[in-house]
N, C-alpha and C positions, 0 to 999 in steps of 0.2 A: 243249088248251093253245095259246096265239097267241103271236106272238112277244113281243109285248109282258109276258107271263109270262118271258121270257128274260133280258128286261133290266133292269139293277137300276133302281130307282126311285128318289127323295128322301122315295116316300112319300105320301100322300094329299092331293089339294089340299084348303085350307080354303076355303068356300063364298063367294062373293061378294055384293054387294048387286045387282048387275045380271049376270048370267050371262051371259057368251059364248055363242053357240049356234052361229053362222053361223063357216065359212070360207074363204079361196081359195088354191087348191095350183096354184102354176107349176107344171108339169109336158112345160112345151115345150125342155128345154135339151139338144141336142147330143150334150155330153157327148163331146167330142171325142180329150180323153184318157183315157176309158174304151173307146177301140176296141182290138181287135174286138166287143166287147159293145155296142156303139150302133151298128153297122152298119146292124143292124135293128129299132132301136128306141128312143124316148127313155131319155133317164137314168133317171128314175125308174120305169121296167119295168125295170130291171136287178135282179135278183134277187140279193139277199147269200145265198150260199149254204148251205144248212141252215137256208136261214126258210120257204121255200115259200110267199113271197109275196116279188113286185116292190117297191120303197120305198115307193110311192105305196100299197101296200095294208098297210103295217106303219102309215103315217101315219092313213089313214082310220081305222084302228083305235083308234089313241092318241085323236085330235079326239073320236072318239064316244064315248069313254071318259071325258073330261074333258065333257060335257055339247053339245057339237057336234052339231045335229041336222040340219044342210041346211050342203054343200061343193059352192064352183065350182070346178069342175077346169079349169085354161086351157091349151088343147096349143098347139102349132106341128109341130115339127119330129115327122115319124111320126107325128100325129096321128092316122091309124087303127087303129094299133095300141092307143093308150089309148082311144079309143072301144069296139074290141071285147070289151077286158079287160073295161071297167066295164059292158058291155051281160049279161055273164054271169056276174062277179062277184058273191057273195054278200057287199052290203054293207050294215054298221051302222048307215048314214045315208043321209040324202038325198042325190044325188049331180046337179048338173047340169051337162055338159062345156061348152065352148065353144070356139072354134077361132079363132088370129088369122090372117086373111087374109094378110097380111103381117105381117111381125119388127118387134112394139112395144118391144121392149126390157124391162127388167123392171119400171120404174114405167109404161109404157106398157099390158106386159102384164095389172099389178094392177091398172089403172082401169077396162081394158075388161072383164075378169072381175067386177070388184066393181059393173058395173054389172047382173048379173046373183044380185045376192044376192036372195034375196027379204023380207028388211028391209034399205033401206036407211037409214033414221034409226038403226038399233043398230050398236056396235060389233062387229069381226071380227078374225078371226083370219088371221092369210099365215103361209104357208110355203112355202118356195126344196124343189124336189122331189127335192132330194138330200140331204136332213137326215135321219140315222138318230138319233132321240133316242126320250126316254121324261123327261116331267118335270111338276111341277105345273100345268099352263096357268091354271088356275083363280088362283093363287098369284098368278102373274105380271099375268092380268086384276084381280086388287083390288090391285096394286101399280100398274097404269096407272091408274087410277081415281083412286086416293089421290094421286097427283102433276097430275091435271086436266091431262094430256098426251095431246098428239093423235096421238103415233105411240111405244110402248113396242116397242127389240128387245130382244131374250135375248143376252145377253155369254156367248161361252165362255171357258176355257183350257184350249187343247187341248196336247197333249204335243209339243214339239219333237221334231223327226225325229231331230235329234242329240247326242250326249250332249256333257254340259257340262263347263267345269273350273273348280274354284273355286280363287282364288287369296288369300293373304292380304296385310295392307298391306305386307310382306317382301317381294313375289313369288316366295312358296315356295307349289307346288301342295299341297291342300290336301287333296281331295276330288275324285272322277270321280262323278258324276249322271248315269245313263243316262234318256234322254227325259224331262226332266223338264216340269213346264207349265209354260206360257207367262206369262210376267211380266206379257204385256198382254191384256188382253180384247181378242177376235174377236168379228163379229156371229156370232150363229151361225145364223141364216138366218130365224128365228120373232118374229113379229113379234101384238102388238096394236094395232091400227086405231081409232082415234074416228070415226063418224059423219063428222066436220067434214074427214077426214085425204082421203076419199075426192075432192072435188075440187080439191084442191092437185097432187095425181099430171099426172106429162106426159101427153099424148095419145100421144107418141113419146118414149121417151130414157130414161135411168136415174134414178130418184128420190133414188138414194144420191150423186149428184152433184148434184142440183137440190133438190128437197124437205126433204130432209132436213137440208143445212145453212141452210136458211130457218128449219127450226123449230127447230134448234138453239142460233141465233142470238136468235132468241124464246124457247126456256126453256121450248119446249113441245115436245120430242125425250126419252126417258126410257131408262135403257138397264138391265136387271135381269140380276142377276150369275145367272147357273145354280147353286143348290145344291150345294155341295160333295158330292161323291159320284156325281151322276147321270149316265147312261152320254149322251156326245152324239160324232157322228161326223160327219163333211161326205164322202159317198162322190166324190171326185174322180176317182181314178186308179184302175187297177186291181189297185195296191199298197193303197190304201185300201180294196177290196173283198176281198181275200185277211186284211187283217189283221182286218177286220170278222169273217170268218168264223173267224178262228184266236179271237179274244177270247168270241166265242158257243159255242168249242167248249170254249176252257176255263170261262166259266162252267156249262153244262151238268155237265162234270167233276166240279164240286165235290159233298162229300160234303154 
Protein backbone atom coordinates (compact mmCIF):
# COMPACT_ATOMS: atom_id res chain seq x y z
CA UNK A 1 0.00 0.00 0.00
CA UNK A 2 1.48 3.72 -0.90
CA UNK A 3 0.24 6.59 0.56
CA UNK A 4 -1.44 7.76 -2.12
CA UNK A 5 -3.87 4.57 -1.22
CA UNK A 6 -4.32 6.83 1.89
CA UNK A 7 -5.70 9.58 0.43
CA UNK A 8 -9.16 10.13 -0.89
CA UNK A 9 -9.26 10.88 -4.38
CA UNK A 10 -11.95 12.67 -6.90
CA UNK A 11 -11.51 9.69 -8.67
CA UNK A 12 -9.89 8.59 -11.97
CA UNK A 13 -8.57 11.16 -14.42
CA UNK A 14 -10.36 11.14 -18.02
CA UNK A 15 -7.75 10.76 -20.68
CA UNK A 16 -6.57 13.62 -22.68
CA UNK A 17 -5.70 14.50 -26.29
CA UNK A 18 -2.07 15.26 -25.68
CA UNK A 19 -0.83 13.62 -22.33
CA UNK A 20 1.33 15.19 -19.72
CA UNK A 21 4.22 13.07 -19.28
CA UNK A 22 7.16 15.48 -18.06
CA UNK A 23 7.46 17.37 -14.55
CA UNK A 24 9.40 19.83 -12.43
CA UNK A 25 9.29 19.69 -8.45
CA UNK A 26 10.82 22.76 -6.54
CA UNK A 27 12.11 21.18 -3.91
CA UNK A 28 14.75 23.76 -2.60
CA UNK A 29 12.57 25.79 0.05
CA UNK A 30 13.86 26.39 3.55
CA UNK A 31 11.04 25.84 5.15
CA UNK A 32 11.83 27.95 7.93
CA UNK A 33 8.72 27.55 9.85
CA UNK A 34 8.96 23.96 9.97
CA UNK A 35 11.98 24.14 12.23
CA UNK A 36 13.41 22.02 14.03
CA UNK A 37 12.43 19.58 11.19
CA UNK A 38 14.41 21.66 8.26
CA UNK A 39 17.48 22.06 10.30
CA UNK A 40 18.58 19.25 8.29
CA UNK A 41 16.92 19.18 5.40
CA UNK A 42 14.66 20.76 2.75
CA UNK A 43 10.88 20.96 3.13
CA UNK A 44 10.03 18.39 1.05
CA UNK A 45 12.22 15.51 2.82
CA UNK A 46 10.18 16.24 5.81
CA UNK A 47 8.19 13.30 6.30
CA UNK A 48 4.30 13.58 7.39
CA UNK A 49 4.39 10.96 9.81
CA UNK A 50 2.76 7.49 9.27
CA UNK A 51 3.51 7.79 5.46
CA UNK A 52 7.07 6.64 5.36
CA UNK A 53 7.94 8.68 2.66
CA UNK A 54 9.24 12.47 2.72
CA UNK A 55 6.50 14.89 0.41
CA UNK A 56 8.71 14.86 -2.49
CA UNK A 57 8.36 10.84 -2.56
CA UNK A 58 4.35 10.84 -1.96
CA UNK A 59 4.45 13.46 -5.03
CA UNK A 60 6.66 11.40 -7.45
CA UNK A 61 4.29 8.84 -6.71
CA UNK A 62 1.01 10.76 -7.63
CA UNK A 63 2.94 12.33 -11.18
CA UNK A 64 3.65 8.60 -12.14
CA UNK A 65 0.41 7.58 -11.45
CA UNK A 66 -1.25 10.19 -13.40
CA UNK A 67 0.90 9.22 -16.68
CA UNK A 68 4.40 11.31 -15.59
CA UNK A 69 7.32 9.51 -17.01
CA UNK A 70 10.51 11.79 -16.79
CA UNK A 71 10.57 14.66 -13.35
CA UNK A 72 13.28 17.52 -12.81
CA UNK A 73 13.74 17.80 -9.33
CA UNK A 74 15.28 21.56 -8.64
CA UNK A 75 17.19 21.66 -5.07
CA UNK A 76 19.04 24.64 -3.38
CA UNK A 77 18.84 24.73 0.08
CA UNK A 78 20.36 21.03 1.58
CA UNK A 79 20.67 20.02 -1.76
CA UNK A 80 22.48 16.89 -0.73
CA UNK A 81 20.37 15.64 1.17
CA UNK A 82 17.58 15.31 -1.89
CA UNK A 83 20.35 14.10 -4.11
CA UNK A 84 21.08 11.10 -1.75
CA UNK A 85 17.41 10.23 -1.21
CA UNK A 86 16.81 10.07 -5.00
CA UNK A 87 20.23 8.20 -5.68
CA UNK A 88 18.66 5.24 -3.46
CA UNK A 89 15.20 5.76 -3.69
CA UNK A 90 13.06 3.10 -5.45
CA UNK A 91 11.37 5.33 -7.92
CA UNK A 92 8.33 5.16 -10.55
CA UNK A 93 9.87 7.62 -12.93
CA UNK A 94 12.49 8.98 -14.49
CA UNK A 95 14.16 11.26 -12.02
CA UNK A 96 16.72 14.02 -12.99
CA UNK A 97 18.09 16.53 -10.04
CA UNK A 98 19.55 19.75 -10.69
CA UNK A 99 21.07 22.29 -8.34
CA UNK A 100 20.75 26.13 -8.33
CA UNK A 101 24.02 27.67 -7.66
CA UNK A 102 22.71 30.43 -6.31
CA UNK A 103 18.69 31.53 -5.07
CA UNK A 104 16.63 31.98 -8.39
CA UNK A 105 13.65 32.53 -6.76
CA UNK A 106 10.70 30.44 -7.82
CA UNK A 107 10.02 31.63 -11.40
CA UNK A 108 13.86 31.64 -11.60
CA UNK A 109 13.99 28.42 -10.10
CA UNK A 110 11.18 26.82 -12.79
CA UNK A 111 13.15 28.03 -15.88
CA UNK A 112 16.37 26.83 -14.87
CA UNK A 113 14.93 23.30 -14.12
CA UNK A 114 12.59 23.33 -17.14
CA UNK A 115 15.48 23.84 -19.08
CA UNK A 116 16.34 20.38 -18.19
CA UNK A 117 13.15 18.55 -19.20
CA UNK A 118 13.80 16.24 -21.93
CA UNK A 119 10.86 17.54 -24.30
CA UNK A 120 10.90 20.85 -24.46
CA UNK A 121 8.27 21.57 -27.28
CA UNK A 122 5.54 19.59 -24.84
CA UNK A 123 3.72 20.71 -22.03
CA UNK A 124 4.61 20.12 -18.07
CA UNK A 125 3.67 19.74 -15.17
CA UNK A 126 5.22 22.08 -11.54
CA UNK A 127 4.71 21.56 -8.31
CA UNK A 128 5.77 23.92 -5.13
CA UNK A 129 7.57 20.80 -2.89
CA UNK A 130 5.33 21.21 -0.01
CA UNK A 131 1.92 20.17 -1.61
CA UNK A 132 0.38 16.99 0.01
CA UNK A 133 -2.46 16.41 -2.55
CA UNK A 134 -3.90 13.48 -4.56
CA UNK A 135 -6.13 14.68 -7.58
CA UNK A 136 -6.88 14.32 -11.40
CA UNK A 137 -3.83 15.89 -13.13
CA UNK A 138 -4.94 14.39 -16.36
CA UNK A 139 -8.52 16.41 -15.71
CA UNK A 140 -6.95 19.51 -15.04
CA UNK A 141 -4.18 18.95 -18.28
CA UNK A 142 -7.49 18.72 -20.92
CA UNK A 143 -9.00 21.64 -18.92
CA UNK A 144 -5.59 23.68 -19.97
CA UNK A 145 -5.75 22.57 -23.30
CA UNK A 146 -9.47 23.30 -23.91
CA UNK A 147 -8.97 27.11 -22.75
CA UNK A 148 -5.48 27.36 -25.18
CA UNK A 149 -3.63 28.73 -21.98
CA UNK A 150 -0.14 29.09 -21.51
CA UNK A 151 -0.01 28.57 -17.79
CA UNK A 152 -3.29 26.62 -15.86
CA UNK A 153 -2.85 26.59 -11.60
CA UNK A 154 -5.12 24.28 -9.44
CA UNK A 155 -7.45 26.74 -7.03
CA UNK A 156 -7.82 25.40 -3.61
CA UNK A 157 -10.29 26.04 -0.55
CA UNK A 158 -8.69 25.05 2.18
CA UNK A 159 -10.30 25.40 5.85
CA UNK A 160 -9.92 28.39 7.77
CA UNK A 161 -7.96 27.99 10.98
CA UNK A 162 -10.88 29.68 12.68
CA UNK A 163 -14.20 29.20 13.37
CA UNK A 164 -16.72 31.43 12.08
CA UNK A 165 -20.07 33.31 13.11
CA UNK A 166 -22.86 33.78 11.10
CA UNK A 167 -24.87 36.59 11.86
CA UNK A 168 -28.41 37.61 10.40
CA UNK A 169 -29.70 40.95 8.75
CA UNK A 170 -31.05 41.54 12.80
CA UNK A 171 -27.57 41.00 14.14
CA UNK A 172 -28.72 38.10 16.00
CA UNK A 173 -25.92 35.28 15.86
CA UNK A 174 -27.04 32.62 14.13
CA UNK A 175 -24.86 29.72 13.78
CA UNK A 176 -21.03 28.92 15.01
CA UNK A 177 -18.99 27.10 11.86
CA UNK A 178 -16.01 25.43 13.18
CA UNK A 179 -13.12 25.71 10.08
CA UNK A 180 -15.00 26.13 7.70
CA UNK A 181 -13.48 26.65 3.76
CA UNK A 182 -12.36 29.51 2.46
CA UNK A 183 -14.77 31.57 0.42
CA UNK A 184 -11.85 32.33 -1.90
CA UNK A 185 -9.75 30.16 -3.86
CA UNK A 186 -5.81 29.80 -3.05
CA UNK A 187 -3.20 28.72 -5.64
CA UNK A 188 -2.60 25.59 -4.44
CA UNK A 189 0.84 25.28 -5.61
CA UNK A 190 0.27 22.61 -9.05
CA UNK A 191 0.45 24.06 -12.02
CA UNK A 192 0.25 23.11 -16.03
CA UNK A 193 2.85 24.60 -18.31
CA UNK A 194 2.44 25.32 -22.26
CA UNK A 195 5.55 24.83 -24.30
CA UNK A 196 5.40 28.70 -25.00
CA UNK A 197 5.05 29.43 -20.94
CA UNK A 198 8.61 28.22 -20.52
CA UNK A 199 10.51 31.45 -21.86
CA UNK A 200 8.28 34.14 -20.38
CA UNK A 201 9.70 32.84 -16.68
CA UNK A 202 12.45 35.38 -15.11
CA UNK A 203 16.06 34.30 -15.07
CA UNK A 204 15.77 35.62 -11.36
CA UNK A 205 12.51 36.60 -9.35
CA UNK A 206 9.06 35.28 -8.82
CA UNK A 207 6.70 34.63 -11.82
CA UNK A 208 3.72 35.07 -9.57
CA UNK A 209 4.66 38.81 -9.57
CA UNK A 210 5.89 39.16 -13.10
CA UNK A 211 4.60 36.39 -15.46
CA UNK A 212 1.75 35.65 -14.30
CA UNK A 213 0.00 38.89 -14.23
CA UNK A 214 1.25 39.48 -17.95
CA UNK A 215 -0.71 36.60 -18.93
CA UNK A 216 -3.58 37.38 -17.04
CA UNK A 217 -3.87 40.58 -18.45
CA UNK A 218 -3.75 38.61 -21.97
CA UNK A 219 -6.45 35.90 -20.99
CA UNK A 220 -3.88 33.28 -21.32
CA UNK A 221 -3.54 32.62 -17.16
CA UNK A 222 -6.37 29.68 -16.43
CA UNK A 223 -7.05 28.88 -12.91
CA UNK A 224 -9.03 25.07 -12.27
CA UNK A 225 -11.10 24.84 -9.00
CA UNK A 226 -9.95 21.27 -7.32
CA UNK A 227 -12.79 18.79 -7.19
CA UNK A 228 -15.01 19.02 -4.36
CA UNK A 229 -13.91 16.33 -2.10
CA UNK A 230 -10.22 15.79 -2.81
CA UNK A 231 -7.73 15.68 0.09
CA UNK A 232 -5.11 18.94 -0.62
CA UNK A 233 -2.63 20.26 2.16
CA UNK A 234 0.26 23.07 1.89
CA UNK A 235 2.75 21.51 4.63
CA UNK A 236 3.95 24.93 6.14
CA UNK A 237 4.18 24.75 9.74
CA UNK A 238 4.69 22.14 12.04
CA UNK A 239 0.94 22.55 13.05
CA UNK A 240 0.30 21.70 9.41
CA UNK A 241 2.53 18.52 9.73
CA UNK A 242 0.82 17.13 13.08
CA UNK A 243 -2.66 17.77 11.61
CA UNK A 244 -1.53 16.09 8.28
CA UNK A 245 -0.88 13.12 10.48
CA UNK A 246 -3.89 13.41 12.90
CA UNK A 247 -6.35 13.38 9.41
CA UNK A 248 -4.19 10.21 7.85
CA UNK A 249 -4.69 8.50 11.16
CA UNK A 250 -8.30 9.19 11.22
CA UNK A 251 -8.83 8.21 7.72
CA UNK A 252 -7.07 4.74 8.26
CA UNK A 253 -9.61 4.48 11.36
CA UNK A 254 -12.44 4.12 9.22
CA UNK A 255 -14.46 1.05 8.92
Amino acid sequence: MTVDDLIPSAGASPPSSAPVTQAVLLAGGQGSRLRPYTDTRPKPMVEIPGTGLPIIGHQLEWLAAEGVTDAVVSCGYLAQVVLDWLATANLPLNVVPVVEAEALGRGGGLKFAAAALPRPGEPWYATNGDIWTRFGLRAMAAFHQERDAHATLALARPRLPWGTVEVDRFGNVSDFVEAPPSPYPVNAGVYVFSAAFTPLLPDQGDHERSTFPRLARERRLAGYELPQGVYWRAIDTAKDLNEAAQELAAFRSRP
